[in-house]
Backbone as a ProteinNet text record, in pm:
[ID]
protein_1_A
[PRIMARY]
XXXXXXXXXXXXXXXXXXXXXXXXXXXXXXXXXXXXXXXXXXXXXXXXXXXXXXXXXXXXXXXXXXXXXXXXXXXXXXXXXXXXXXXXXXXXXXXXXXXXXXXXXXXXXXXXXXXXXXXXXXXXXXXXXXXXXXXXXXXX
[TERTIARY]
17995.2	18076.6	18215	18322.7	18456.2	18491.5	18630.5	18675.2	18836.1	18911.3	19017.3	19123.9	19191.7	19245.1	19452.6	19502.4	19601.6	19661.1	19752.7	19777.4	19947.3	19983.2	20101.2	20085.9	20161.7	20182.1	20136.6	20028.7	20012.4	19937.7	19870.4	19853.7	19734.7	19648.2	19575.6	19536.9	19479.8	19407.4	19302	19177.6	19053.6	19002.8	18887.6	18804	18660.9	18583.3	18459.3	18393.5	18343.1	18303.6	18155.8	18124.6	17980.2	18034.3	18154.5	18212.5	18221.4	18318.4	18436.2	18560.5	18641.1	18721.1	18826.1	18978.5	19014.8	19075	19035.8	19154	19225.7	19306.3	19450	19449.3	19456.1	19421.5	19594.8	19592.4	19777.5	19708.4	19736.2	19735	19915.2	19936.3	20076.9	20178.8	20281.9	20431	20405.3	20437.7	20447.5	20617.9	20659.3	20804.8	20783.4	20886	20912.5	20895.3	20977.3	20974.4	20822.8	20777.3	20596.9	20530.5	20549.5	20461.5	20479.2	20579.3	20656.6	20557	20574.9	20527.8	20381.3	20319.2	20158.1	20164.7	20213.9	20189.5	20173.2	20305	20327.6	20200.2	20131.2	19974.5	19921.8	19890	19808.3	19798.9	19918.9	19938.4	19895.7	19918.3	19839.3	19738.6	19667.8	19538.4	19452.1	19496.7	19459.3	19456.2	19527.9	19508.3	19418.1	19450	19301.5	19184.4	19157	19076.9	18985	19087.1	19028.5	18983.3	19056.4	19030.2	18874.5	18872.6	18748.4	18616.3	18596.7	18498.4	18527.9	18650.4	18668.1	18652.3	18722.1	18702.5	18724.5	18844.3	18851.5	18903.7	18850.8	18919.9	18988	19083.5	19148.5	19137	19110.1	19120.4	19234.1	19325.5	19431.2	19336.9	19305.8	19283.6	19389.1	19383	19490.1	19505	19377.2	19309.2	19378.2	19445.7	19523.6	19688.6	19700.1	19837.5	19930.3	20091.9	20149.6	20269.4	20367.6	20438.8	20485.4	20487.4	20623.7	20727.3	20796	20952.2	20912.4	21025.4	21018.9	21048.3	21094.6	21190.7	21045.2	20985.6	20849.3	20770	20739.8	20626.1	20663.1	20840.9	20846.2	20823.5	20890.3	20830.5	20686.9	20605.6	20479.1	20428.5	20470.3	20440.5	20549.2	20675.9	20751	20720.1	20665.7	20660	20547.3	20473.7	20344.3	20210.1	20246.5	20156.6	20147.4	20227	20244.4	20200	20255.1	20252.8	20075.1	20009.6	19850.7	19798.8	19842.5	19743.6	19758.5	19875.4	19904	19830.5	19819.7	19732.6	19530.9	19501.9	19362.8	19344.3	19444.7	19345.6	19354.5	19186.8	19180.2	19183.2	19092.2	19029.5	19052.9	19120.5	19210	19188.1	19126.9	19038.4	19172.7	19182.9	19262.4	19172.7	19154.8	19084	19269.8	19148.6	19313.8	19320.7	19471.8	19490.6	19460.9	19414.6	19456.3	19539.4	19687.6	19780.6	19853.9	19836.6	19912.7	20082.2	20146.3	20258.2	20240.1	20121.4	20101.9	20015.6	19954.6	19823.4	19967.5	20079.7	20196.6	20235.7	20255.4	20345	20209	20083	19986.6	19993.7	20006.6	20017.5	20098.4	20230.2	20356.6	20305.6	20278.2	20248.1	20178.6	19987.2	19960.2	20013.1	20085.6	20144.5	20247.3	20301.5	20406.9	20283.2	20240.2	20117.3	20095.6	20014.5	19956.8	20087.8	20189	20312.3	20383.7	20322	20441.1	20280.6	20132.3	20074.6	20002.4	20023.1	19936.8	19842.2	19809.8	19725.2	19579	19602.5	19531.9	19443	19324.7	19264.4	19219	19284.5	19311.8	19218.6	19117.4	19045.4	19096.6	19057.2	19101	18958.5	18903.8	18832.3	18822.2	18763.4	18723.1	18717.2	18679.7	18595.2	18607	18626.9	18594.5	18459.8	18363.3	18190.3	18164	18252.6	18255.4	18313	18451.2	18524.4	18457	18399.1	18308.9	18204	18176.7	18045.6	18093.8	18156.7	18189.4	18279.9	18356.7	18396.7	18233.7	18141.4	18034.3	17973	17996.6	17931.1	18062.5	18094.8	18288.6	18259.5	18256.1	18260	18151.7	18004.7	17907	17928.4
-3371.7	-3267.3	-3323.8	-3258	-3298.9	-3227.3	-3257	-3219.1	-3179.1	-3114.8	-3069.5	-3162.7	-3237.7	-3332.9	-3265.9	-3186.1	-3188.4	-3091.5	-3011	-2927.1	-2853	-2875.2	-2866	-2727	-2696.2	-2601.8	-2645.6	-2633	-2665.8	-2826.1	-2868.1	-2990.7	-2984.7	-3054	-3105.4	-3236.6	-3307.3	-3380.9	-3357.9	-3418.1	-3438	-3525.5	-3526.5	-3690.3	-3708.1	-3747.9	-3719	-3858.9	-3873.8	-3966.5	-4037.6	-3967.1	-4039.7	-4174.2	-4200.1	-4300.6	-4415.6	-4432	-4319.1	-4328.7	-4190.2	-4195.2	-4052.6	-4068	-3946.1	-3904.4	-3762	-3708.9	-3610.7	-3643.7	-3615.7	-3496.2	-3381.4	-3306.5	-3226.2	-3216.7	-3113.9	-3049	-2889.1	-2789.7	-2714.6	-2736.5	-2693.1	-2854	-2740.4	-2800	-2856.2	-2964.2	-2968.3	-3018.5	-2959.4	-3031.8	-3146.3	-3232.3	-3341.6	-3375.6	-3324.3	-3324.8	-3308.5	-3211	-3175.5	-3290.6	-3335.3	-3486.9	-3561.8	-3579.5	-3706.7	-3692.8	-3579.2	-3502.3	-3557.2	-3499.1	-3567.5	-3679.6	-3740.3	-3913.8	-3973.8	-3903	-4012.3	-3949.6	-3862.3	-3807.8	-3914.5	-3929.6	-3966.7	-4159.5	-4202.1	-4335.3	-4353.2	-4192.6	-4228.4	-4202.2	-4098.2	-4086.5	-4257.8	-4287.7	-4421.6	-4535.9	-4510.7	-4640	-4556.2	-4410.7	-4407.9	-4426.5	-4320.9	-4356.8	-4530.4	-4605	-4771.4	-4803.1	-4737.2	-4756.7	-4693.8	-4680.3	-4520.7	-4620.1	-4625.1	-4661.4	-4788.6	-4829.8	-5026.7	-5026.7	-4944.6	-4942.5	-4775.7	-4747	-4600.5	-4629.6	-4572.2	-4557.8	-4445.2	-4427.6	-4309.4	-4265.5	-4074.5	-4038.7	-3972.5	-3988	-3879.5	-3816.3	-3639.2	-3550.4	-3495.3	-3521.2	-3463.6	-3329.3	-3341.8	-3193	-3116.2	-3065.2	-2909.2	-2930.5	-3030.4	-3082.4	-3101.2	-3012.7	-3063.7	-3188.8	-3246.4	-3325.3	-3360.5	-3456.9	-3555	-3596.2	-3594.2	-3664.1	-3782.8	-3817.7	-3988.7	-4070.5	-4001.9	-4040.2	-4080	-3997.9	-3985.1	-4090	-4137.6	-4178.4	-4323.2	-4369.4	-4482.9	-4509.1	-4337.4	-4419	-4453	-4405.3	-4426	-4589.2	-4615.7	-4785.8	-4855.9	-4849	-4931.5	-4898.8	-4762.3	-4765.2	-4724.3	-4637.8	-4582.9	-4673.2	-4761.7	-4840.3	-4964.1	-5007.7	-5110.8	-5113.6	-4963.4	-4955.6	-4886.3	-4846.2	-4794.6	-4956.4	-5044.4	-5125.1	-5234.2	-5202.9	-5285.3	-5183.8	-5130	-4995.5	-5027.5	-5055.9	-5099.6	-5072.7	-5001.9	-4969.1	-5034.3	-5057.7	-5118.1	-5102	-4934.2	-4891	-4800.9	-4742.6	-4606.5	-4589.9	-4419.7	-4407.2	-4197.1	-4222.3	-4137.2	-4049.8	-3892	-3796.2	-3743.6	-3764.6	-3768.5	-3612.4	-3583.1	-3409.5	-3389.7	-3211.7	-3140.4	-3137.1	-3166.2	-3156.6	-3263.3	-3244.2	-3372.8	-3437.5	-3349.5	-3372.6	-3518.2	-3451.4	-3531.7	-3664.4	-3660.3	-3758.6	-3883.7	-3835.5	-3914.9	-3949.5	-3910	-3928.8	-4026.7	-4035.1	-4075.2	-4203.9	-4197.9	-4342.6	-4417.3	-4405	-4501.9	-4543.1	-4458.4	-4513.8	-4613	-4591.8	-4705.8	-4816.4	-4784	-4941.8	-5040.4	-4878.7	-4999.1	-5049.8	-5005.9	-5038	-5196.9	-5200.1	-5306.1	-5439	-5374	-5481.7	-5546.2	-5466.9	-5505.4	-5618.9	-5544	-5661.8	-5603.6	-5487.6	-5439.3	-5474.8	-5480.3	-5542	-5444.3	-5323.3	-5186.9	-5207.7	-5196.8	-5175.9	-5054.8	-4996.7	-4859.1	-4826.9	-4705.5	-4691.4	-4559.6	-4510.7	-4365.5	-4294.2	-4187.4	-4094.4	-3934.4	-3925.9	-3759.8	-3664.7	-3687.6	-3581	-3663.7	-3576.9	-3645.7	-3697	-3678.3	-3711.2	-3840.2	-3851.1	-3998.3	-4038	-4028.7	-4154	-4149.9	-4052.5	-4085.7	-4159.2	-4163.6	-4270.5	-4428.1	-4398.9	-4539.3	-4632	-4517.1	-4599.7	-4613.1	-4535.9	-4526.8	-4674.3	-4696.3	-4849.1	-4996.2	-5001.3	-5091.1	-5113.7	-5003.9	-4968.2	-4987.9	-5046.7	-5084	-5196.8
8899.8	8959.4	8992.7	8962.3	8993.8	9080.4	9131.2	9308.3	9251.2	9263.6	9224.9	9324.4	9272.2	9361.4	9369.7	9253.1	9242.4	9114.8	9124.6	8992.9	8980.9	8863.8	8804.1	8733.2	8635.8	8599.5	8455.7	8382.8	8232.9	8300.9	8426.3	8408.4	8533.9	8541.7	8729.2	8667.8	8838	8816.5	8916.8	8892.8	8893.1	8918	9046.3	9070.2	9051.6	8939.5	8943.8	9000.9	9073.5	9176.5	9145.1	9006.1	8975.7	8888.7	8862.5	8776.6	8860.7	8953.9	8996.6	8879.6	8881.3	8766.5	8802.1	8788.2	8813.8	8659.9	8633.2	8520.5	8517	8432.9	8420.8	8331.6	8325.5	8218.7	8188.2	8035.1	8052.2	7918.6	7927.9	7859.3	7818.9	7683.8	7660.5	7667.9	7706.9	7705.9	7843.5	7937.1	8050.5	8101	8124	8196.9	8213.7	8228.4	8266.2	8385.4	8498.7	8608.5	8644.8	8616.2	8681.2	8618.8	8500.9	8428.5	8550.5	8589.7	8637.2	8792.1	8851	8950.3	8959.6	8856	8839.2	8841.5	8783.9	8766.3	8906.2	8962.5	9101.4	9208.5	9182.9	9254	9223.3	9083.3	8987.9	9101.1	9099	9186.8	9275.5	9375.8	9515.8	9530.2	9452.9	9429.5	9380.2	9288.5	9245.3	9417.2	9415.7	9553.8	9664.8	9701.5	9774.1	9752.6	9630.9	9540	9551.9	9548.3	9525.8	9705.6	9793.5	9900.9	9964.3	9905.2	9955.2	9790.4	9734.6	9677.1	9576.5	9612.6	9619.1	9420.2	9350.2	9256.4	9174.4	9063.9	9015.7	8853.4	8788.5	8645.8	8603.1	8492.8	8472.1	8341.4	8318.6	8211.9	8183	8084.1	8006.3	7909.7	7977.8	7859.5	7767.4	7698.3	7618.9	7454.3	7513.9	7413.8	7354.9	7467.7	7451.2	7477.7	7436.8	7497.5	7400.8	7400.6	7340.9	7348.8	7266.1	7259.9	7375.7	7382.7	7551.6	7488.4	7529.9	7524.7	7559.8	7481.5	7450.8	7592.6	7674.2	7809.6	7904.4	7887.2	7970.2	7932.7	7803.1	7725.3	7750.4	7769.6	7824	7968.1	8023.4	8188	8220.8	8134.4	8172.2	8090.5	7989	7957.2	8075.3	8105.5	8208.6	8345.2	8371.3	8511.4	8586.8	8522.2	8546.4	8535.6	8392.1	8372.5	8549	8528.7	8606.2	8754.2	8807.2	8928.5	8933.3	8836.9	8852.1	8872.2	8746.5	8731	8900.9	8963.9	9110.4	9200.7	9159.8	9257.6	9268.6	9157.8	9111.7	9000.1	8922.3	8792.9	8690.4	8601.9	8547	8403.3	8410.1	8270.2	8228.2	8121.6	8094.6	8017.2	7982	7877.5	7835.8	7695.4	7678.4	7577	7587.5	7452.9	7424.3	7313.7	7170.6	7139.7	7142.7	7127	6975.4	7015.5	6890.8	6783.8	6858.4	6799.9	6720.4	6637.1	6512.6	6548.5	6607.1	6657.2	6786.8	6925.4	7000.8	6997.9	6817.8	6828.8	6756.6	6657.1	6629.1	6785.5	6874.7	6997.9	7079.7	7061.3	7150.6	7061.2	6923.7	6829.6	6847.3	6893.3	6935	7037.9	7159.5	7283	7323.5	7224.8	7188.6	7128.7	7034.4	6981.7	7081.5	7169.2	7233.3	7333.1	7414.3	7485.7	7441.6	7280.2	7276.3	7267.4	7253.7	7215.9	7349.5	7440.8	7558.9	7634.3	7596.1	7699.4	7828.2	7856.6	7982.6	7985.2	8102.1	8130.8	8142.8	8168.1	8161.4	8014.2	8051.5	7919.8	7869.2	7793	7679.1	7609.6	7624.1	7494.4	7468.3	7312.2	7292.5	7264.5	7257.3	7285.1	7241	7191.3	7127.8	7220	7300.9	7398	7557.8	7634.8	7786.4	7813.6	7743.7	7783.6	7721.1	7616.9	7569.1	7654	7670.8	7755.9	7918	7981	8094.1	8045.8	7926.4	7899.9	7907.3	7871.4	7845.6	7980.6	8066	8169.5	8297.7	8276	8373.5	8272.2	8190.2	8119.5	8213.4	8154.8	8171.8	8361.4	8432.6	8599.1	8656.7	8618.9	8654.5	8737.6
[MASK]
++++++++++++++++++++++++++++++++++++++++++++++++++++++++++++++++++++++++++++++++++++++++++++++++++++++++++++++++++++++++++++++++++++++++++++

């Protein structure tokens, strides 16, 4: 069962506590500003989150989601990344969109990802029931 922790316009996030794990879900176009908006939840959620059960992983659904700007896609490898993984997080599990436009935009991200070194360990994912499988394995 998940707990509605936070919600944007085209976006929420979510804490399902049998993991523990929060996600990130965006349907559509999402502004920038509201991405940006979520994310910085997404941070403090993460550190309570770690405070409260000493341990949280994160999902990006990305199903129904279309394209990010490039502006975004770096703040989140330079700034998002960094400040989750100083927060507690460890394990970041992403379901790969519909959209061919965003699965090109989810493919750079990974590459810069693996090029810069985070320390966050990245898996990608079909479906949210996989990537909860696999962080309820990883979070044991």
């Amino acid at each position: 069962m998940t707990a509605r922790l936070f919600t944007i316009d085209g976006g929420s996030l979510d804490f399902d506590a049998s993991v523990p794990c929060i996600i990130a879900t965006y349907t559509g176009f999402v502004l920038s500003e509201d991405f940006r908006s979520q994310c910085e939840e997404g941070l403090i959620q993460i550190r309570k989150k770690v405070a409260e059960h000493g341990k949280v992983a994160w999902i990006t659904n990305l199903t129904n989601s279309d394209i990010f700007c490039d502006e975004d896609v770096n703040w989140v490898l330079e700034y998002w990344n960094a400040n989750a993984y100083a927060g507690g997080l460890v394990y970041y599990a992403v379901v790969v969109p519909e959209n061919i436009f965003t699965t090109i935009n989810l493919n750079e991200y990974m590459e810069a990802h693996r090029q810069c070194k985070n320390p966050l360990v990245l898996n990608l994912f079909q479906d949210v029931e996989s990537a909860l499988g696999w962080l309820r394995e990883v979070m044991q």
